[in-house]
C-alpha positions as CSV (number, residue, x, y, z in Angstrom):
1,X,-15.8,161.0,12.6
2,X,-13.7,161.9,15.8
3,X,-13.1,165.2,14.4
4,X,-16.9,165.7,13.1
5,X,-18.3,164.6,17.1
6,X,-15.4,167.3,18.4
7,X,-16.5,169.9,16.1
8,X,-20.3,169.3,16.3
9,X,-19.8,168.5,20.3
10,X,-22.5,171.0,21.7
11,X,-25.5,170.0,19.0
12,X,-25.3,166.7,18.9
13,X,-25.4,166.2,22.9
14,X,-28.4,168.7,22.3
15,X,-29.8,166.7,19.9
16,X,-29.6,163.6,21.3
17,X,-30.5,164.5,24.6
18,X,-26.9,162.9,25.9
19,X,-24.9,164.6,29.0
20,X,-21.6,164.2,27.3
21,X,-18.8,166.6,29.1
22,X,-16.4,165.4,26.2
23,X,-17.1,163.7,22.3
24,X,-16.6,160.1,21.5
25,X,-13.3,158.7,21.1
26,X,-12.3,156.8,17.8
27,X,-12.9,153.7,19.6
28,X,-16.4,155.0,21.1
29,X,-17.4,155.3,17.1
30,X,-15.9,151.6,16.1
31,X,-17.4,149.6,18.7
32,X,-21.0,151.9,16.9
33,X,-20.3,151.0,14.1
34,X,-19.6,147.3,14.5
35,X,-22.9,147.0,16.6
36,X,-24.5,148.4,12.5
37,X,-26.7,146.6,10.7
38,X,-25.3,147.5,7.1
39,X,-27.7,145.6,4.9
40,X,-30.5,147.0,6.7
41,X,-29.1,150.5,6.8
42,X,-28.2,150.0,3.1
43,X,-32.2,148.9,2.3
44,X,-33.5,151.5,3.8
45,X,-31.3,154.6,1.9
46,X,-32.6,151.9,-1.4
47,X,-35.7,152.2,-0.6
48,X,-36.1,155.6,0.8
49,X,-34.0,156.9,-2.8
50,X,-36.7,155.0,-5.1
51,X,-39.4,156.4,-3.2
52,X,-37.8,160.4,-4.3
53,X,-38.2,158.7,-8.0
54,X,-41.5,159.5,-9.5
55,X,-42.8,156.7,-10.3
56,X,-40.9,154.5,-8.5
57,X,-38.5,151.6,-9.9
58,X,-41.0,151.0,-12.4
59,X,-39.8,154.1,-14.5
60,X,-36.0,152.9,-14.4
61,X,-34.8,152.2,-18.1
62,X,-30.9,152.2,-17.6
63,X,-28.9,150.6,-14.7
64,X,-25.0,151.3,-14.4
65,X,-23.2,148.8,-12.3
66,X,-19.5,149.1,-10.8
67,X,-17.5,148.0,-8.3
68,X,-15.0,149.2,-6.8
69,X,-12.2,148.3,-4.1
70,X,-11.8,150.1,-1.0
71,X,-8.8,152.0,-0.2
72,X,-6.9,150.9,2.7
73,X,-8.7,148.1,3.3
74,X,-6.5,145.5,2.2
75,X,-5.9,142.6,4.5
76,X,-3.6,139.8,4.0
77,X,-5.0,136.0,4.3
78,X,-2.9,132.6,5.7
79,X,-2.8,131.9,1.6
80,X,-0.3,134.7,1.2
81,X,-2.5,136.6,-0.9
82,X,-4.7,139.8,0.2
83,X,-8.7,140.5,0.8
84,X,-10.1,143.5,0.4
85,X,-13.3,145.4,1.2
86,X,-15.1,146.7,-2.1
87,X,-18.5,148.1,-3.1
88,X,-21.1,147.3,-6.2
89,X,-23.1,150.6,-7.1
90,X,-26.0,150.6,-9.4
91,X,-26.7,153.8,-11.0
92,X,-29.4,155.3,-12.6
93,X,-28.1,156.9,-15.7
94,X,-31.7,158.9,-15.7
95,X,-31.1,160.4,-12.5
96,X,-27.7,160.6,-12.2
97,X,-28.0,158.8,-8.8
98,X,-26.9,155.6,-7.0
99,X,-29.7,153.6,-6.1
100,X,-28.2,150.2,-4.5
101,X,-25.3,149.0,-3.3
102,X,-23.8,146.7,-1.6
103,X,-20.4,146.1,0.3
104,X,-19.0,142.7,0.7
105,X,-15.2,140.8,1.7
106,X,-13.5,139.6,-1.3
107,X,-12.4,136.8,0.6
108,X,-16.2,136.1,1.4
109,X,-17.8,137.0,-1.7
110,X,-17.3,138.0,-5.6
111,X,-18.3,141.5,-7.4
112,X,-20.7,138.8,-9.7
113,X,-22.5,137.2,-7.0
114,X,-23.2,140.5,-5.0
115,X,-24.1,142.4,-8.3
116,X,-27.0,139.3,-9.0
117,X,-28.2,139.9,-5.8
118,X,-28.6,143.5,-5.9
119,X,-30.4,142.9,-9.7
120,X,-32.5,140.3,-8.0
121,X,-34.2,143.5,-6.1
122,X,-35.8,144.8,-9.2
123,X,-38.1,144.2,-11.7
124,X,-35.2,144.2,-14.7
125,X,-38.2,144.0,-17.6
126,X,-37.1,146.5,-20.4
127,X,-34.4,147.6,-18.2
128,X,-30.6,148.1,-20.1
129,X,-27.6,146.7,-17.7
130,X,-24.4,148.3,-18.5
131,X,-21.7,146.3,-16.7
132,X,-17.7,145.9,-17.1
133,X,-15.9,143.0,-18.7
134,X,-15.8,141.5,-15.6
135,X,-20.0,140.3,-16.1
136,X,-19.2,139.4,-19.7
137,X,-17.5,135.6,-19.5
138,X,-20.5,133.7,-19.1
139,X,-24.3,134.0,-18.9
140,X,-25.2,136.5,-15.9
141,X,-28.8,135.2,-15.2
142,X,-30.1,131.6,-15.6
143,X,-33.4,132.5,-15.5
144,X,-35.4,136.0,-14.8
145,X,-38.4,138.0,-15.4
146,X,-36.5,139.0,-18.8
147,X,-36.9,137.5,-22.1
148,X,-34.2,134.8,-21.8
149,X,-30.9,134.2,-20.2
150,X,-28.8,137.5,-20.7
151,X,-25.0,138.3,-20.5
152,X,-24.1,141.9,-19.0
């Protein structure tokens, strides 16, 4: 990002109307990017994707789900063991595009609960859910819109 505000220096004080004489430093972008709200920034590229869909959500047939851990972003915990940051994506294997996701601690939160959540956004009636093993040990919902409890 440094790099990118050093690069881009001249249009973006431009285009934000800002008097800067020199970019952001690193720490100038953090302290941004803390103040974030990512679930709201994260809804609003969701919703703003399904709204390109003709159609809408309504004409999704296939959802892809995976998770993945974030480089780098291990942290150890007063257990001994590590946390890390990861992601859940879900794919539209129509499109070819990611239409959700959702990043969460693993010390805070599980791949399973975080991918319900992100299904609980759509209207899953008729919809295939390919998941990994991972969704396969028990019954993933209790109850939905669908025909009956179903297992990823």
């Amino acid at each position: 990002m440094e790099r990118f505000a050093r690069r881009h220096h001249d249009v973006l004080t431009e285009s934000l109307g800002l008097g800067l004489k020199r970019p952001p430093s690193d720490s100038a972008f953090r302290y941004f990017f803390l103040q974030v709200d990512v679930d709201g920034v994260c809804a609003a590229i969701r919703d703003w994707t399904i709204a390109q869909i003709p159609g809408g959500a309504t004409v999704l047939d296939q959802l892809v789900c995976d998770g993945k851990t974030l480089r780098g972003s291990i942290v150890p915990t007063s257990g001994g063991g590590s946390a890390f940051i990861a992601q859940v994506t879900l794919y539209s294997a129509a499109l070819g595009i990611a239409i959700a996701q959702a990043c969460y601690a693993t010390s805070d939160n599980h791949e399973r609960a975080v991918l319900q959540r992100l299904l609980g956004e759509f209207d899953l009636e008729g919809v295939l859910i390919q998941a990994d093993a991972l969704h396969t040990q028990q019954a993933f919902f209790g109850s939905s819109r669908s025909r009956g409890p179903t297992s990823c």
